[in-house]
N, C-alpha and C positions, 0 to 999 in steps of 0.2 A: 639273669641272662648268661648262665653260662655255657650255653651250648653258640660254638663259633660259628657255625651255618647262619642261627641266627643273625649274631653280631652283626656276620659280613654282610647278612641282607638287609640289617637296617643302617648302616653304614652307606652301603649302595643305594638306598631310599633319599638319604639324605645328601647325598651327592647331587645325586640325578635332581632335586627340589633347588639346589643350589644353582645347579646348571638354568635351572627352567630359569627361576627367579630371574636369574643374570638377563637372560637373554629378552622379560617381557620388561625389564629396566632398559635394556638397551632401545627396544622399542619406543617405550616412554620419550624416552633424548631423540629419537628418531621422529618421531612423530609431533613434539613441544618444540624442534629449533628451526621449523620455516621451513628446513631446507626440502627440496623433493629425492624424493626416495627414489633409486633406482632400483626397478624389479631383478632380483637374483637370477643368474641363468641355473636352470634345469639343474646341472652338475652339483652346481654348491647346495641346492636344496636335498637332491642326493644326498650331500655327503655329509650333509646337517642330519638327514634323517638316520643313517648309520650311527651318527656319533650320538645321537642319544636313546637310539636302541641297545647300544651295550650296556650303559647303564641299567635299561628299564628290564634285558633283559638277566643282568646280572640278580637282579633281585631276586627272581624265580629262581634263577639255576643254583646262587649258594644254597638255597635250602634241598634241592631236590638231584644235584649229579653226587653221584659217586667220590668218596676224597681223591683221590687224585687227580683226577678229570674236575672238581672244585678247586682242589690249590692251584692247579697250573691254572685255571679260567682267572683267578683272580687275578694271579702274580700278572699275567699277560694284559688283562683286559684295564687294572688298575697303571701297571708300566703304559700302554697305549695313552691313555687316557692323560695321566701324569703329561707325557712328553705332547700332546695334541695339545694342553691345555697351559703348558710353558711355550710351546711355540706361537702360539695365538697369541697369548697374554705381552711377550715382550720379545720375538726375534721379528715375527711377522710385522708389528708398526716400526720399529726401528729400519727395517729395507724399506719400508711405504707402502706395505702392504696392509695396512688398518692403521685405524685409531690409533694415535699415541696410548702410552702405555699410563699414562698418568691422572686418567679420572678415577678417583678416590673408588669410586662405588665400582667397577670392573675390576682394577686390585683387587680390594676386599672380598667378593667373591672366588674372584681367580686363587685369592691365598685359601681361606676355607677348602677350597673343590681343590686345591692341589693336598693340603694336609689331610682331608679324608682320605683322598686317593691314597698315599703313601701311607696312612694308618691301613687300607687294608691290603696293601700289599705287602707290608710287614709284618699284617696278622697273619696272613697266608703261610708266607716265608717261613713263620717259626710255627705252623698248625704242625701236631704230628697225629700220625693214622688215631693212633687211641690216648683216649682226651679221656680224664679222669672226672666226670662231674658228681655233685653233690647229692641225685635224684636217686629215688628208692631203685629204681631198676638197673643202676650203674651197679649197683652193690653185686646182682648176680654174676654182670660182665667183669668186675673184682676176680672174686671169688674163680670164675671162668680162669682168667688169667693167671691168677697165683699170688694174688695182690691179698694183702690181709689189713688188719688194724681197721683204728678207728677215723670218722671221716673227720 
């Protein structure tokens, strides 16, 4: 896997699985502890659906925009994502705005989905235009460049 388009899109795969996971767990608790369920207004389902289309749609776009228009999608979309998902996990129940912050299984995902996020925004950060890989056809783009030796 050396080509980072890839990386970052299965990076973003496994994000976005982490996210799902989370939230048909939280379900689970929601649905196992008696209590009744208040239906969400309109907005917050809105803003649910947003938040996990960056993800799903992160995946397609590492492999297929252009680098520059890729690093900045990443650096942005993972920073978003990052602070959406620190603020949920532990400002929002601290004011009383959600859940305490302290059910083992919401951490554990929240830590996972924060440390992908920040691996690919660090991948991003340090990508540069021309990536040297290993495959027969880098060798012309070499050669192109002025780049010689053995791989």
């Amino acid at each position: 896997m050396n080509d980072l388009r890839e990386r970052l899109s299965q990076l973003w795969l496994f994000a976005l699985l982490n996210y799902l996971y989370a939230d048909a767990i939280a379900l689970f608790d929601i649905a196992g502890s008696g209590r009744g369920f208040q239906p969400l207004p309109p907005w917050a389902l809105m803003s649910s659906a947003v938040l996990m289309e960056i993800p799903i749609a992160m995946i397609l776009a590492s492999r297929l925009l252009p680098f520059r228009a890729n690093r900045l999608a990443n650096i942005i979309a993972g920073s978003f994502l990052t602070l959406i998902n620190g603020f949920v996990t532990f400002v929002a129940p601290l004011l009383g705005m959600g859940r305490p912050p302290a059910f083992p299984e919401y951490l554990f995902f929240a830590t996972i989905e924060t440390v992908c996020t920040v691996i690919i925004i660090r991948q991003a950060w340090s990508w540069r235009s021309v990536e040297v890989s290993r495959s027969p056809s880098s060798l012309q783009a070499k050669s192109t460049l002025g780049l010689s030796g053995q791989l």
